[in-house]
C-alpha positions in Angstrom: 103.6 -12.0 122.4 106.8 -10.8 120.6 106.6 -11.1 116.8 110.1 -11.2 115.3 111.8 -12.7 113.0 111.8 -16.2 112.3 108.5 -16.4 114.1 105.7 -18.5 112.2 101.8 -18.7 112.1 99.6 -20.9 111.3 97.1 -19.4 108.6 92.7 -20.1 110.0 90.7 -21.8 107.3 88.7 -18.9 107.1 91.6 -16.1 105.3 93.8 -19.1 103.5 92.1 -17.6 100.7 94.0 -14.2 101.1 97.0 -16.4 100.9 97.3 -18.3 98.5 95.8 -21.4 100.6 99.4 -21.6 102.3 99.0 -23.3 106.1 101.3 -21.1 107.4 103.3 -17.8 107.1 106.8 -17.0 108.1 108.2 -13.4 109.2 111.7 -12.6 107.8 111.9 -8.8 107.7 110.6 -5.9 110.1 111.2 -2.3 109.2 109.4 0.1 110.6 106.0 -0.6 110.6 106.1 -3.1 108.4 106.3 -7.3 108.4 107.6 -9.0 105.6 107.0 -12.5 105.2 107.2 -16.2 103.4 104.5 -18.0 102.9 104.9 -21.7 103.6 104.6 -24.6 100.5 106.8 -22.2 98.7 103.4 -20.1 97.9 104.7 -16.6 97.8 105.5 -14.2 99.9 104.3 -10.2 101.2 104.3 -7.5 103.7 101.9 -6.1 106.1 101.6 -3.2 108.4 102.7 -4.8 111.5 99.7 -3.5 113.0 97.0 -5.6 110.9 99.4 -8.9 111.7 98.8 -7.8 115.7 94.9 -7.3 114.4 94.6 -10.9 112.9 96.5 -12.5 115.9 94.2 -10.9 118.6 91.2 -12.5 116.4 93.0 -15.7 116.1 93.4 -15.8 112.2 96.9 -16.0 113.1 98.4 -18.0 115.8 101.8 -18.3 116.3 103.6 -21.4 116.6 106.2 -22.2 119.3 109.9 -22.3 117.7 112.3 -25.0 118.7 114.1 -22.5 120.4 111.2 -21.2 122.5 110.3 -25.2 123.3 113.8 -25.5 124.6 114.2 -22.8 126.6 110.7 -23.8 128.3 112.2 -26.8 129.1 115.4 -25.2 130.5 113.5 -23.2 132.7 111.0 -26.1 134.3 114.3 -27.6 135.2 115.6 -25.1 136.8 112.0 -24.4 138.7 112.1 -28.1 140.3 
């Protein structure tokens, strides 16, 4: 899984809490070690060590949503497959 920028997530029910009950979160900075982001509903925004984000994807508080782009290029490439 590559996290960069423009990449969203879809916030669990169990830590909307911790953000401002926004559904989703969306990254537009990384420096270093760290991951800026938006929060979606125009709720805010805030940075993380890019570390914890990895933490909260691998237990599935995160999960990232697939990007037009990505959906595309998925499709490009069953085409090209058959």
């Amino acid at each position: 899984m590559s996290i960069e920028v423009g990449a969203k997530f879809q916030i669990s029910k169990d830590i909307k809490g911790y953000y401002n009950s926004a559904r989703s979160l969306t990254i537009t900075n990384l420096s270093g070690g760290t991951v800026q982001f938006t929060l979606a509903e125009g709720k805010g925004h805030g940075s993380m060590p890019l570390q914890h984000l990895q933490y909260l994807v691998k237990r599935t508080e995160l999960t990232q949503v697939a990007s037009k782009r990505q959906y595309l290029h998925d499709e490009q490439s069953e085409e090209e497959i058959s």
